[in-house]
C-alpha positions as CSV (number, residue, x, y, z in Angstrom):
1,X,5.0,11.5,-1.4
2,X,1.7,10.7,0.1
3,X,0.8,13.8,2.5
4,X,-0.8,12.3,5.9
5,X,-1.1,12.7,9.5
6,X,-1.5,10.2,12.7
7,X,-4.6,10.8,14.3
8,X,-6.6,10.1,16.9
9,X,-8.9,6.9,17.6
10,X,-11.0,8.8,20.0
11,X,-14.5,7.3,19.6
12,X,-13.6,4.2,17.0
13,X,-11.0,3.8,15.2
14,X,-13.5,4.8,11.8
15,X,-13.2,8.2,13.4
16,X,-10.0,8.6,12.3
17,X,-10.5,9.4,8.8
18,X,-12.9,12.4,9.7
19,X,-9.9,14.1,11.5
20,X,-7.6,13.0,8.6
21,X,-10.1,15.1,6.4
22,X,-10.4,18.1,8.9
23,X,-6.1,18.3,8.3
24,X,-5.9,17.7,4.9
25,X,-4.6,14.8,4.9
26,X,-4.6,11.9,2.3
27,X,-3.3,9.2,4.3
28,X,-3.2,8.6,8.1
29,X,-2.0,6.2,10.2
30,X,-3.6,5.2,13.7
31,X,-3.4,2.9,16.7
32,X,-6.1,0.4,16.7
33,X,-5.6,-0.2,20.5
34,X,-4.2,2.4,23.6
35,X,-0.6,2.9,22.9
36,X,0.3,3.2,26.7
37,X,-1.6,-0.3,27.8
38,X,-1.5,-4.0,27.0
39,X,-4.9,-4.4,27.8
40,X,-8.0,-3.8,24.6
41,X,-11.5,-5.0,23.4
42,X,-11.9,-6.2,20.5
43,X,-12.4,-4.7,17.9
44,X,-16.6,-4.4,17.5
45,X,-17.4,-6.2,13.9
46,X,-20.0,-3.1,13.5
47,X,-16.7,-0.6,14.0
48,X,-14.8,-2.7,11.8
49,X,-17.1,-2.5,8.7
50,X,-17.6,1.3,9.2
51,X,-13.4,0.9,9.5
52,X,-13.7,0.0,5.8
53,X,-16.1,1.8,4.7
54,X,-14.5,5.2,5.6
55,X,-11.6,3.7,3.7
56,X,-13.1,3.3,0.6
57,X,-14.8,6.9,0.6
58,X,-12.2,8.9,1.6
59,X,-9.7,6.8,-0.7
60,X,-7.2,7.3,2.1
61,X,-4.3,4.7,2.4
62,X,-3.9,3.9,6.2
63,X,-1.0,2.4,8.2
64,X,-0.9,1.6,12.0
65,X,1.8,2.1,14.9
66,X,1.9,-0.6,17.3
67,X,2.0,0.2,21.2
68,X,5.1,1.7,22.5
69,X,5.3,-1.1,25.2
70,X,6.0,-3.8,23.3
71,X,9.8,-5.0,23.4
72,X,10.4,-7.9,21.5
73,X,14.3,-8.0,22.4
74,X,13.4,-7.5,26.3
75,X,16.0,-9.4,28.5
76,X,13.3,-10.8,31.0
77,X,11.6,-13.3,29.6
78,X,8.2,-12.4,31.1
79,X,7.9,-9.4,29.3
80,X,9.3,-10.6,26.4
81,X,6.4,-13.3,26.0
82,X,4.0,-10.7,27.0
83,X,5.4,-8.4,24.1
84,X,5.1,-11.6,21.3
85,X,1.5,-11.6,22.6
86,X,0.5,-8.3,22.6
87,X,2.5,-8.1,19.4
88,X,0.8,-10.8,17.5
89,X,-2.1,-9.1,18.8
90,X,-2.0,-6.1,17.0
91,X,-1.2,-7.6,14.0
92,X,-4.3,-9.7,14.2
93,X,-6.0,-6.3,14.8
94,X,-4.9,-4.9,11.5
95,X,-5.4,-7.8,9.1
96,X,-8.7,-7.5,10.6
97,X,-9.1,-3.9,9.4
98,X,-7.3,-4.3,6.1
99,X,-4.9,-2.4,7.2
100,X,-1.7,-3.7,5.3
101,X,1.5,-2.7,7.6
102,X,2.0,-2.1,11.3
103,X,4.6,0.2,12.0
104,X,7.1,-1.1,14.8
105,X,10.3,0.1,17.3
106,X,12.2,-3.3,17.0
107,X,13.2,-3.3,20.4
108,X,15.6,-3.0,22.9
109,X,18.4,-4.9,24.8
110,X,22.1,-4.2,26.5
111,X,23.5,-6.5,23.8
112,X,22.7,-5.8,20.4
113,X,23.4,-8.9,18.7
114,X,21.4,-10.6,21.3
115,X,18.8,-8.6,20.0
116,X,18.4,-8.6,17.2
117,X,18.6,-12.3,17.5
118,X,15.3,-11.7,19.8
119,X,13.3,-9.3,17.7
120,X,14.1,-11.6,14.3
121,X,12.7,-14.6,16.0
122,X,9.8,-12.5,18.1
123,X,8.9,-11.1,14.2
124,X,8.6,-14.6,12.7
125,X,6.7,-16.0,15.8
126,X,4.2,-13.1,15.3
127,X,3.8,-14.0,11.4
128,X,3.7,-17.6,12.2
129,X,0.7,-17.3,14.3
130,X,-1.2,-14.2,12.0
131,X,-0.6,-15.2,8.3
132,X,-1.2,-12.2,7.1
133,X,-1.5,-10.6,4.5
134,X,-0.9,-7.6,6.6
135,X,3.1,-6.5,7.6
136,X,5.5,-4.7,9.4
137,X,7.5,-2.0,9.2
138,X,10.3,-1.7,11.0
139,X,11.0,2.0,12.0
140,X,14.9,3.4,12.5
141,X,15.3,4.8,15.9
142,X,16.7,7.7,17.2
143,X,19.5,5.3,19.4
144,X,18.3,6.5,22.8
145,X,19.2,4.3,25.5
146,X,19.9,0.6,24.9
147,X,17.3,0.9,21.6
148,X,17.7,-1.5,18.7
149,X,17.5,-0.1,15.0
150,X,19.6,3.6,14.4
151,X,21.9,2.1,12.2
152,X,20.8,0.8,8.7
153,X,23.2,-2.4,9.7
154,X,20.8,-3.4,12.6
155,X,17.9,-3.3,10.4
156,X,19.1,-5.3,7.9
157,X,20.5,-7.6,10.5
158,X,17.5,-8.2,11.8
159,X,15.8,-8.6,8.0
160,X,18.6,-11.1,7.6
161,X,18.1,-12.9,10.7
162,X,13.9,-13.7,9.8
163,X,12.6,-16.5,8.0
164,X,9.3,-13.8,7.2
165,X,11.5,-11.1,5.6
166,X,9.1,-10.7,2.6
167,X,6.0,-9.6,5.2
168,X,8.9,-6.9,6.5
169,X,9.1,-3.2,5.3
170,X,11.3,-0.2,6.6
171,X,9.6,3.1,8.5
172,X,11.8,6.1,8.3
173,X,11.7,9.4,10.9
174,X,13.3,11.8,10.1
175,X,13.4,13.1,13.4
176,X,15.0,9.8,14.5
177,X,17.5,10.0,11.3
178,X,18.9,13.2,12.7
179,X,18.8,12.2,16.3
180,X,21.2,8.3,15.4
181,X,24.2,10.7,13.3
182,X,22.4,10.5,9.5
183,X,23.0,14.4,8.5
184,X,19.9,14.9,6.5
185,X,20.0,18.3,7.5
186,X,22.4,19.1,4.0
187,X,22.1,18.2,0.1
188,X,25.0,15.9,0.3
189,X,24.3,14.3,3.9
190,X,20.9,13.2,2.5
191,X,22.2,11.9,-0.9
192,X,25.1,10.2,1.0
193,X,22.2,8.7,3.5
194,X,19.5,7.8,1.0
195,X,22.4,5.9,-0.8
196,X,23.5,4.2,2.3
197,X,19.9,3.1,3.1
198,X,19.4,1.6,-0.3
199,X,23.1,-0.4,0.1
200,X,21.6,-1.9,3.7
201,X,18.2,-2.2,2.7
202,X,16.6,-1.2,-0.4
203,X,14.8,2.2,-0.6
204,X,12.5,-0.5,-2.0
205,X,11.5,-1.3,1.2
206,X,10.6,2.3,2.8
207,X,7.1,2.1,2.8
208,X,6.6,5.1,5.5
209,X,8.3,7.9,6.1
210,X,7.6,9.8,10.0
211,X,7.9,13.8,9.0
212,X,8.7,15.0,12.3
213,X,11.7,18.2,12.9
214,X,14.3,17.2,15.6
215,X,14.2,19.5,18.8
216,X,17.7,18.1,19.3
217,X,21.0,18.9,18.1
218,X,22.3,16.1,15.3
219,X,23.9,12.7,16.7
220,X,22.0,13.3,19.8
221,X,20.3,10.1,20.0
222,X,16.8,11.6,21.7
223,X,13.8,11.3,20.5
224,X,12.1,14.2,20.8
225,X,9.9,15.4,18.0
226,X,9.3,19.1,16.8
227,X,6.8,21.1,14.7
228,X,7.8,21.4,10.5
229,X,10.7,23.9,10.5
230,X,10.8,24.7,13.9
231,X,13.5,22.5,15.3
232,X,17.5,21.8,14.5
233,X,16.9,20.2,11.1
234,X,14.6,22.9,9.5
235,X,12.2,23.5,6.1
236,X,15.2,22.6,3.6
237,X,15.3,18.6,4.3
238,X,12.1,18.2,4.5
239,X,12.3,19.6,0.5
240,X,14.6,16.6,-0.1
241,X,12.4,14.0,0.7
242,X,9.3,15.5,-1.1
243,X,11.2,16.1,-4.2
244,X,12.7,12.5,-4.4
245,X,11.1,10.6,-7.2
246,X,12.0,7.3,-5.5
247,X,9.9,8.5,-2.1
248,X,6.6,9.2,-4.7
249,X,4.3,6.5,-3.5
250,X,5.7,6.9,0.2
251,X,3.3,7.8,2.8
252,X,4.8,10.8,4.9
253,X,3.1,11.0,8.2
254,X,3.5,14.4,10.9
255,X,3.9,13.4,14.2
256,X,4.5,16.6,15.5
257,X,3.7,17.3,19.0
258,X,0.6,19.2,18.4
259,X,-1.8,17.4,16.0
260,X,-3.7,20.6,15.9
261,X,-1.0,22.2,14.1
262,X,-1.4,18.9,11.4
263,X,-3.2,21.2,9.1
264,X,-0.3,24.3,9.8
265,X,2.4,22.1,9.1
266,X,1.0,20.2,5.8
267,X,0.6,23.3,4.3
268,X,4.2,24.1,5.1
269,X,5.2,20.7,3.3
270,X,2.8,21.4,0.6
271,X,4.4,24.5,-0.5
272,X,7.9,22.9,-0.3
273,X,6.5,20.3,-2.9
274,X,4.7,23.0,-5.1
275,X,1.7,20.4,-4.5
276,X,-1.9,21.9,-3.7
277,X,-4.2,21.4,-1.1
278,X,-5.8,17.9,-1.4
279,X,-9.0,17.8,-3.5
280,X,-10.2,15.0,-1.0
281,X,-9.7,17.1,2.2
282,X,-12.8,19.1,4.2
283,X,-12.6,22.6,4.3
């Protein structure tokens, strides 16, 4: 697995790979926008080339999270247009920044077949209007409230249900695993979840991987995340990821509450892997 943090945008998005460095990291993922408003500017041409250029001279592989306000299986039809929009938006934004897959919550709605019905055609609206070549990623929830996607069944329901399936990847969290029922917390509940992931969807697809601990109890279904090792699931699962051959090109992101612990709590993973300290990193 690909060792990484999300960081912060503060000051241009190009900024991010700097604080990348300063953690350790060697992969990040960013928003390219405010994750808690609809409105943005542009994205500057000038911050755009400097974009790519730290890119190419850290080497780092980068992936982006789309706003937390977007609901593309909303019941009022208002905000559902204004989430296609602001959707379509952001995926503008990254193909832009060469930036190939945009991590996204699929939604939510009282009915979940109605739903996913929503999200699927929301998703091919989004790729109809942005050709690409960038992707999403479709990131399993924890289940809280009326949220679309903590069963593997509703993902691939909703991969089922798009005519753009081959632009579609799969974010895991593990936070989020723990949180919907999937004991990853044992040997055999992660073999028997891994298994049931690939059966639903293809481990094929599982292009992220969120490394967050779970500050709830398991089944929970809230999302609430927690520093490496310091909430209900603990170091050992963490171990299971990092040591699966399948995961190796994965990215594994922290999104732990405090990004200044990032550099703490890579250095915890590290050691789980018996991998160094990356030779690409700022001391």
């Amino acid at each position: 697995m690909i060792l990484g943090a999300h960081e912060s945008i503060a000051g241009g998005v190009s900024k991010a790979f700097e604080r990348a460095e300063a953690d350790t990291a060697e992969c990040l993922q960013i928003f390219t926008k405010n994750a808690r408003g609809w409105a943005a500017k542009p994205l500057d041409e000038g911050e755009i080339a400097s974009f790519k250029a730290e890119a190419k001279r850290t080497g780092f592989p980068a992936i982006a999270h789309c706003t937390y306000l977007v609901n593309l299986a909303a019941e009022d039809s208002a905000l559902r247009q204004k989430s296609r929009l602001g959707f379509a938006d952001e995926l503008e934004r990254c193909t832009r920044l060469d930036i190939p897959w945009l991590v996204l919550h699929p939604g939510a709605h009282a009915d979940a077949s109605t739903g996913i019905r929503l999200i699927a055609e929301g998703l091919d609206a989004a790729f109809a209007k942005v050709p690409g070549p960038s992707g999403v990623l479709l990131e399993v929830t924890a289940g809280q409230g009326t949220s679309i996607g903590h069963q593997f069944g509703q993902i691939a329901a909703i991969l089922d249900a798009t005519q753009g399936s081959d632009r579609l990847g799969i974010c895991l969290d593990t936070c989020h695993l723990y949180a919907a029922g999937y004991d990853i917390g044992t040997r055999e509940g992660y073999d028997r979840t891994l298994k049931e992931l690939d059966q639903a969807v293809g481990l094929c697809r599982v292009k992220a991987i969120h490394l967050n601990d779970c500050l709830k109890p398991l089944g929970c279904r809230v999302d609430r995340h927690e520093e490496i090792g310091e909430g209900e699931l603990g170091l050992a699962p963490f171990g299971y990821f990092l040591a699966d051959p399948r995961l190796a090109k994965v990215l594994g992101i922290l999104e732990t509450p405090e990004p200044e612990k990032y550099k703490a709590n890579l250095k915890k993973l590290r050691a789980l892997a018996g991998k160094p300290p990356s030779t690409k990193a700022r001391r």
